[in-house]
N, C-alpha and C positions, 0 to 999 in steps of 0.2 A: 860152816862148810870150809873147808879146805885143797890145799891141792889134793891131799892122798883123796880126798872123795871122788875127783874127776877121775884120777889114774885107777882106782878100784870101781869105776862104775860099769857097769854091764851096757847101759844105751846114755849116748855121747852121740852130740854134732861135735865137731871140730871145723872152725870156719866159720866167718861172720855169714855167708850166703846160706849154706844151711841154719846156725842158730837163727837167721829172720826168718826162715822158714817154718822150722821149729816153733818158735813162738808166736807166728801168723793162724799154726792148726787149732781149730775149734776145741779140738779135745784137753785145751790146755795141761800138755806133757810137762813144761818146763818146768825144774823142780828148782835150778839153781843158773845163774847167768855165770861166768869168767871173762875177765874183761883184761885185758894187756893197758899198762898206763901207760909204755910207751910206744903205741901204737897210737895214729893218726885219726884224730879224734872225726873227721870226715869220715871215717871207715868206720869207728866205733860209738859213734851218736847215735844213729837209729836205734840199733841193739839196744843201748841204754836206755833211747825213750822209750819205746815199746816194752822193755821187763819192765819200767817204771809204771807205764802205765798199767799195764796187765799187772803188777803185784808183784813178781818174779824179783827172788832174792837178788842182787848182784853180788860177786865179789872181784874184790882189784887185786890182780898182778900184779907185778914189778915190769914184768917182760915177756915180751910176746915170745922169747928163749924157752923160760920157765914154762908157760902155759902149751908151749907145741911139745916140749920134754913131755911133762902131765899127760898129755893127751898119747905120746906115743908114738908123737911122728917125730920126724929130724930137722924141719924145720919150725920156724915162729909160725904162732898163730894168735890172730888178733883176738878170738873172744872164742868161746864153746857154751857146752852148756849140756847139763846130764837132764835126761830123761827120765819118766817117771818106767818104773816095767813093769 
């Protein structure tokens, strides 16, 4: 996976508080984690351990710039993550 996959996905969190959301629901949606490596790893630990432990692919950014560009908003975002549709 890639960025073009988050910025071409149909369902997207953007936002560590919804991706734990996302990857809390039963119906296990999450198809793929994004993760910002400079982003504050307090912020972006849970997310990690949880796709870890649920299975959930991750992948690493460079910057939490790059990952809020992808996703489409104007500011950084620590981590997202596409859903399945």
């Amino acid at each position: 996976m890639s960025l073009d996959d988050i910025r071409q996905a149909k369902k997207k969190t953007v936002g560590t508080n919804q991706t734990l959301k996302a990857l809390r629901q039963p119906s296990g949606r999450v198809v793929c984690v994004y993760v910002a490596k400079d982003a504050e790893p307090r912020v972006t630990e849970p997310v990690v351990q949880l796709a870890s432990k649920l299975g959930v692919p991750i992948e690493w950014v460079d910057t939490m710039r790059q990952l809020g560009k992808a996703c489409g908003i104007e500011v950084g975002a620590a981590s997202a993550c596409i859903l399945a549709e």
